[in-house]
Biopython code that builds the backbone (N, CA, C, O; Angstrom):
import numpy as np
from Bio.PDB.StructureBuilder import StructureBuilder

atoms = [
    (1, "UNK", "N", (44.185, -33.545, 1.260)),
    (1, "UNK", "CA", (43.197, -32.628, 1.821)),
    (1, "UNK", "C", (43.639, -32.116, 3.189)),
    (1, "UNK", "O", (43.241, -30.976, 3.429)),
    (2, "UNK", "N", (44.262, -32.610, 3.998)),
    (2, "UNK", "CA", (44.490, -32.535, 5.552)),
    (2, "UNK", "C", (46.084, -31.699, 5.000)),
    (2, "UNK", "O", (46.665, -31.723, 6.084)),
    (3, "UNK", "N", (46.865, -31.164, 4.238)),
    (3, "UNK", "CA", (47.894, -30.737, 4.151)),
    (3, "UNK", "C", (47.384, -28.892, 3.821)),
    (3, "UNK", "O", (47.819, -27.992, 4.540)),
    (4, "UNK", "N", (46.355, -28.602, 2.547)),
    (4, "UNK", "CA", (45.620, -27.559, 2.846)),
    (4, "UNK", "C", (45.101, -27.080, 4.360)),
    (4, "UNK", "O", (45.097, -25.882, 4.643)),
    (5, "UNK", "N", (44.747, -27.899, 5.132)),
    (5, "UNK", "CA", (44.209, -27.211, 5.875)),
    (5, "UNK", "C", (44.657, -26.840, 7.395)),
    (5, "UNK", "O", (44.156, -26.142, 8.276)),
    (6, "UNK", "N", (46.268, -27.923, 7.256)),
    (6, "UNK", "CA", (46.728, -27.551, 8.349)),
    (6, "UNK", "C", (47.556, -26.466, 7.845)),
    (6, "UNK", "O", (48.389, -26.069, 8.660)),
    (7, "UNK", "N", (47.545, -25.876, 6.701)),
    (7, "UNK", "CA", (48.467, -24.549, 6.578)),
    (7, "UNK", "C", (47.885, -23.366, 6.566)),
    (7, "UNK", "O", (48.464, -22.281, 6.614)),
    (8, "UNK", "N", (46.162, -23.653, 6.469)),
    (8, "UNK", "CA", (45.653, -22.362, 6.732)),
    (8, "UNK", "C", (45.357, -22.419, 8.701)),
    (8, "UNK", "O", (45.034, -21.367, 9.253)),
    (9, "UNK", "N", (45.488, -23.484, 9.389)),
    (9, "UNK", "CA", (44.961, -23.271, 10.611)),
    (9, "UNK", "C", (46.419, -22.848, 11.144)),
    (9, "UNK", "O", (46.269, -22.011, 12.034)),
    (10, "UNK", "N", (47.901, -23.159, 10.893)),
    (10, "UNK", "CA", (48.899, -22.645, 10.989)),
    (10, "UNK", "C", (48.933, -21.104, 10.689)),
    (10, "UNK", "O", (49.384, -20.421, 11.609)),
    (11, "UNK", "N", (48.607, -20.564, 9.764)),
    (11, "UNK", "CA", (48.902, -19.157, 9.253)),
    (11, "UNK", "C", (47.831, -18.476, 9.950)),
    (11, "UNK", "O", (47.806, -17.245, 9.960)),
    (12, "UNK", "N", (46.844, -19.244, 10.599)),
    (12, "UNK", "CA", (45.752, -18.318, 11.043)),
    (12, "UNK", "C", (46.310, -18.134, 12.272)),
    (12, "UNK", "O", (46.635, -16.967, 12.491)),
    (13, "UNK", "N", (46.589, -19.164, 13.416)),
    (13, "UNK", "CA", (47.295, -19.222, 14.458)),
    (13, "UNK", "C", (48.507, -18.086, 14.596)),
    (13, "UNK", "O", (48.626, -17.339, 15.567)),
    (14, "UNK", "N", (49.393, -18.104, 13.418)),
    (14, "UNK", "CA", (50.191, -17.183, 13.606)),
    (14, "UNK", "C", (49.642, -15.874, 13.201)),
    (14, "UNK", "O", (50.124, -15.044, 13.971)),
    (15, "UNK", "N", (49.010, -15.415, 12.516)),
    (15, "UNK", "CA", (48.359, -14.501, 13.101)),
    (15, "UNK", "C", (47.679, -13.845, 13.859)),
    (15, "UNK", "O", (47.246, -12.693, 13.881)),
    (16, "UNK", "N", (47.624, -14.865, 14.596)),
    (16, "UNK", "CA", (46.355, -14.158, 15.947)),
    (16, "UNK", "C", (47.685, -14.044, 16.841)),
    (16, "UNK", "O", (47.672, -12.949, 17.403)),
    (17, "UNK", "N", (49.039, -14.928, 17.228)),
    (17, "UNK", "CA", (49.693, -14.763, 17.961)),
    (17, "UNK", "C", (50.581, -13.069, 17.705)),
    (17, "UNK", "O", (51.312, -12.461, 18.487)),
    (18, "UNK", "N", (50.161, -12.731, 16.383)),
    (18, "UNK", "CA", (50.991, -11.535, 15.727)),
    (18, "UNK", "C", (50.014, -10.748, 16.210)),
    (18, "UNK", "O", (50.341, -9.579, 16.009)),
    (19, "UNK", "N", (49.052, -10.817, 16.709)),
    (19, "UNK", "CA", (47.916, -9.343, 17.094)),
    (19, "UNK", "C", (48.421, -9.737, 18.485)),
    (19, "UNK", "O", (48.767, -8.783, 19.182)),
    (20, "UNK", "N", (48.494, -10.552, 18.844)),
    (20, "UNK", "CA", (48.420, -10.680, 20.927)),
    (20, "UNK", "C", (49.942, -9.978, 20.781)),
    (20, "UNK", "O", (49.920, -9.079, 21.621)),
    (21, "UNK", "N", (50.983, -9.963, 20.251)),
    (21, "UNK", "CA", (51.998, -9.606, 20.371)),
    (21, "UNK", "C", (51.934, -8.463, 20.315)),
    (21, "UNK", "O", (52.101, -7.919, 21.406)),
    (22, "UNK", "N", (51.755, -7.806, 19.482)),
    (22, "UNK", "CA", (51.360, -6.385, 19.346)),
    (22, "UNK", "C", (50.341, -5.605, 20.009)),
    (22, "UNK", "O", (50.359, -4.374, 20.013)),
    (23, "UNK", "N", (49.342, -6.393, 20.640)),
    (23, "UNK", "CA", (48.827, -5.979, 22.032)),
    (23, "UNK", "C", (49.593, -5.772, 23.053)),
    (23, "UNK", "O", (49.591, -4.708, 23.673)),
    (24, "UNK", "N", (50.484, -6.982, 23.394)),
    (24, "UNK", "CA", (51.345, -6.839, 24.721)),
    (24, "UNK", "C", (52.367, -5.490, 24.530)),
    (24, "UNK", "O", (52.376, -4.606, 25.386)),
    (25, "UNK", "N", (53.110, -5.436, 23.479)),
    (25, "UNK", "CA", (53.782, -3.867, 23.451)),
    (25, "UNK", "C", (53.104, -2.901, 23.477)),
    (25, "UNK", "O", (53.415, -1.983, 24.236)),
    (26, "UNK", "N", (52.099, -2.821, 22.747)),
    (26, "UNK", "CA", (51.174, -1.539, 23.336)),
    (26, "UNK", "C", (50.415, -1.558, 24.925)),
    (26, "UNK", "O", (49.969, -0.523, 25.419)),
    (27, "UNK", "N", (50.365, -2.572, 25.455)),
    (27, "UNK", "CA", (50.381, -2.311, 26.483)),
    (27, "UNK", "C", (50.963, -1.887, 27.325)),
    (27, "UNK", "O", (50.700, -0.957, 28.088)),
    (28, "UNK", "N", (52.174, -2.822, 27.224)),
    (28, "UNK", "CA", (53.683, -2.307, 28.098)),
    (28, "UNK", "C", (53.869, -1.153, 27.541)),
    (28, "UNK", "O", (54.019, -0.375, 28.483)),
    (29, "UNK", "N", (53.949, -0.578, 26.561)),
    (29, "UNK", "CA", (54.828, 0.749, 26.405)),
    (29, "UNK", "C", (53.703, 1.430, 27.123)),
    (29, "UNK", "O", (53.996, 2.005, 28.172)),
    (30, "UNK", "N", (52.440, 1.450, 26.709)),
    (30, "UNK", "CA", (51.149, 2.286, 27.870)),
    (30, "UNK", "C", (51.614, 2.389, 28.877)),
    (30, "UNK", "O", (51.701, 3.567, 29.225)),
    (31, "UNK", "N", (52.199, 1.279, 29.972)),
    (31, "UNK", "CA", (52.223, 0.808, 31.593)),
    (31, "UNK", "C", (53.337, 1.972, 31.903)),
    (31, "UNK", "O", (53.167, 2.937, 32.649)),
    (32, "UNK", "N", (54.624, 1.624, 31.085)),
    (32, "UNK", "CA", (55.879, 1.843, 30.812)),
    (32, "UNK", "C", (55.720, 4.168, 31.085)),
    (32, "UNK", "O", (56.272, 5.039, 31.758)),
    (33, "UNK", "N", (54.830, 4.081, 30.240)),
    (33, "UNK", "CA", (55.117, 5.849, 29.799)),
    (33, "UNK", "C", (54.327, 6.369, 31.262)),
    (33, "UNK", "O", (54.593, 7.377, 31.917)),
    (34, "UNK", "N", (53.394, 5.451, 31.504)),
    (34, "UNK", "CA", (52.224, 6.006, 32.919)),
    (34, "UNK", "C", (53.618, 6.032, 33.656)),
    (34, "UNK", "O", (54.416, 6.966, 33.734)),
    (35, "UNK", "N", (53.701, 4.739, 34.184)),
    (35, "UNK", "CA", (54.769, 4.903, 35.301)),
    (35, "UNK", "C", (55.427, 5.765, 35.205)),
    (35, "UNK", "O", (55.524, 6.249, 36.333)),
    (36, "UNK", "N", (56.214, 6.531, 34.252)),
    (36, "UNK", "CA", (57.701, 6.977, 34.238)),
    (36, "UNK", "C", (56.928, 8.454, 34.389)),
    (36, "UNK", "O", (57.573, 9.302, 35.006)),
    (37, "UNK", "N", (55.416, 8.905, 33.814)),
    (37, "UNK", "CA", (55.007, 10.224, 34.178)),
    (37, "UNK", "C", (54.777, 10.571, 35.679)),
    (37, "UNK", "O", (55.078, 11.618, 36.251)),
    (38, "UNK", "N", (54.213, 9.528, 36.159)),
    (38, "UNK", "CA", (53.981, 9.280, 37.418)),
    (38, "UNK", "C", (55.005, 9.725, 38.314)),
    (38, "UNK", "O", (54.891, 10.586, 39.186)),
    (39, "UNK", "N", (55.893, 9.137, 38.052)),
    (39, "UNK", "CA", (57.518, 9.531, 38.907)),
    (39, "UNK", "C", (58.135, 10.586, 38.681)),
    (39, "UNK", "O", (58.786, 11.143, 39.564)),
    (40, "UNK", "N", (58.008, 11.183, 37.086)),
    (40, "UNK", "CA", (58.339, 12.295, 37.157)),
    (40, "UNK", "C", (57.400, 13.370, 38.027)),
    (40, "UNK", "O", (57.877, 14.134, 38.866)),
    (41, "UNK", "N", (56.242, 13.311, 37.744)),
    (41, "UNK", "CA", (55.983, 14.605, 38.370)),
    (41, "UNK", "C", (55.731, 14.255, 39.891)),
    (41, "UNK", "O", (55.206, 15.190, 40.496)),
    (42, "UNK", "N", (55.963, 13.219, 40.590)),
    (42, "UNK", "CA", (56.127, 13.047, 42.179)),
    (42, "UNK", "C", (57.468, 13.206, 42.454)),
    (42, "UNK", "O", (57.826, 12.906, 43.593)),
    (43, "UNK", "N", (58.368, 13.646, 41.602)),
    (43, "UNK", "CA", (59.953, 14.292, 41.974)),
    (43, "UNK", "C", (59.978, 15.683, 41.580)),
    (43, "UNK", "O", (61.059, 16.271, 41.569)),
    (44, "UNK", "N", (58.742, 16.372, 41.203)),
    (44, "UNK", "CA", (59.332, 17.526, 41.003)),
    (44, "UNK", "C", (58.940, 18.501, 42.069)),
    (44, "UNK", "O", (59.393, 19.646, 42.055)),
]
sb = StructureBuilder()
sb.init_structure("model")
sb.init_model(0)
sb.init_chain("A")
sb.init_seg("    ")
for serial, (resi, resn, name, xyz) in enumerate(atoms, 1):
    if name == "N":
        sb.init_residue(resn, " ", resi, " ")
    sb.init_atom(name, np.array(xyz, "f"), 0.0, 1.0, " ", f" {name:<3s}", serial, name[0])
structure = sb.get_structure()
């Protein structure tokens, strides 16, 4: 019984770490594109 259920609290775990991951790149690439607009148009 305890072998079922540590493979669904495993697969659940890794999925939630697979959404935070894919949060953090969409964030960074967000941070990433601001900044780089930012600089461009304070050099032009």
């Amino acid at each position: 019984m305890k072998f079922p259920l540590l493979v669904i609290a495993v697969t659940l775990a890794l999925a939630g770490c697979a959404n935070t991951w894919e949060g953090v790149k969409e964030d960074s690439s967000k941070a990433y594109n601001s900044t780089k607009e930012t600089i461009h148009e304070a050099t032009e």
